[in-house]
ZAVOKE-252630 format. One line per 5 residues: number of its first residue (from 0); for each residue x, y, z of C-alpha. Coordinates in pm, 1 decimal. Layout:
N
NUM = X:Y:Z | ...
This chain:
76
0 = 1745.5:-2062.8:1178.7 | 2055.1:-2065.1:984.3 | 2395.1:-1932.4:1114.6 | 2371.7:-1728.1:815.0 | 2006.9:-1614.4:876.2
5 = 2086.2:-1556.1:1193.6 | 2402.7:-1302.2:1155.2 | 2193.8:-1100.6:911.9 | 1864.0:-1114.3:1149.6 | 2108.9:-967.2:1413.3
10 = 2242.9:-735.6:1210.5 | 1940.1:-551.7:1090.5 | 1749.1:-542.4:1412.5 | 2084.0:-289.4:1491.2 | 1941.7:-86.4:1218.0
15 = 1760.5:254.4:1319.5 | 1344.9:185.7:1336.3 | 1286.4:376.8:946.1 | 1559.1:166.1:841.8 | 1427.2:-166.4:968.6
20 = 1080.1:-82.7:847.0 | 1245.9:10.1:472.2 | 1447.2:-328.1:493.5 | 1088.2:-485.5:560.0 | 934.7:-350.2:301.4
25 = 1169.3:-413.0:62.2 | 1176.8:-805.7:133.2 | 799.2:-806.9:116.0 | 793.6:-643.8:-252.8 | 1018.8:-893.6:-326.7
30 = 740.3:-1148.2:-299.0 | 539.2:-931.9:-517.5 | 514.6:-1014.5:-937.3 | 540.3:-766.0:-1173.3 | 192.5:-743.9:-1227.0
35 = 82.0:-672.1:-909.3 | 352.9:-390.1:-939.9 | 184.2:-245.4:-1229.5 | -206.1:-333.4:-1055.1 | -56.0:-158.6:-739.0
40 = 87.0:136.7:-925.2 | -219.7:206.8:-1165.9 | -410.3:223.9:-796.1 | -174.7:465.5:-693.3 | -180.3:686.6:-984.4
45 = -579.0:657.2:-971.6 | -573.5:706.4:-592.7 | -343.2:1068.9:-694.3 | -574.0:1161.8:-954.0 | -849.2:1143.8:-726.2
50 = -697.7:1352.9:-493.2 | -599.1:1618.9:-730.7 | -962.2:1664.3:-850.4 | -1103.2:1668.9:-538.3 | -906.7:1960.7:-392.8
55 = -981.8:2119.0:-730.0 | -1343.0:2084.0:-662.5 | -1433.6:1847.3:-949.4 | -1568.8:1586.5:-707.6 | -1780.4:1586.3:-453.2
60 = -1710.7:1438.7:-119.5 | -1929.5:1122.2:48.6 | -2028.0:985.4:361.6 | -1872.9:626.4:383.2 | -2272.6:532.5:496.9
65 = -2380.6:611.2:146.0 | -2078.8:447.6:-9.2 | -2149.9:149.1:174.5 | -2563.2:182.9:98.0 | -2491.9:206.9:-289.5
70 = -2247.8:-82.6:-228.3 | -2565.0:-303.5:-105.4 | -2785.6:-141.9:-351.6 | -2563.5:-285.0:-627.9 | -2475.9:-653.5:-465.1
75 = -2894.2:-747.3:-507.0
């Protein structure tokens, strides 16, 4: 490891834990294009909408076995 690499490396593991984790993240999403940005955030929105409708009732709720059978049901 670089001097360099290695004065920063120090210097964040000094960082609080939620700090460290938020300095992680943020190099990861730097590896990330800009579509999977938008991919990630459409799945977010849809994953939000999904939520909203189900505490409003419009959708019913389903146990994973079933989710998984219609899974099979659809792969033959």
């Amino acid at each position: 490891m670089s001097l360099q690499k290695s004065t920063i490396f120090d210097e964040a593991r000094k960082l609080p834990p939620i700090e460290r984790a938020e300095l992680i993240e943020s190099l990861l999403e730097s590896y990330i294009d800009k579509q999977q940005k938008e991919i990630d955030a459409a799945w977010a929105k849809e994953g939000e909408s999904r939520i909203v409708a189900y505490n409003a009732g419009l959708l019913e709720d389903m146990p994973i076995s079933k989710v998984f059978e219609e899974i099979e049901r659809s792969e033959e």
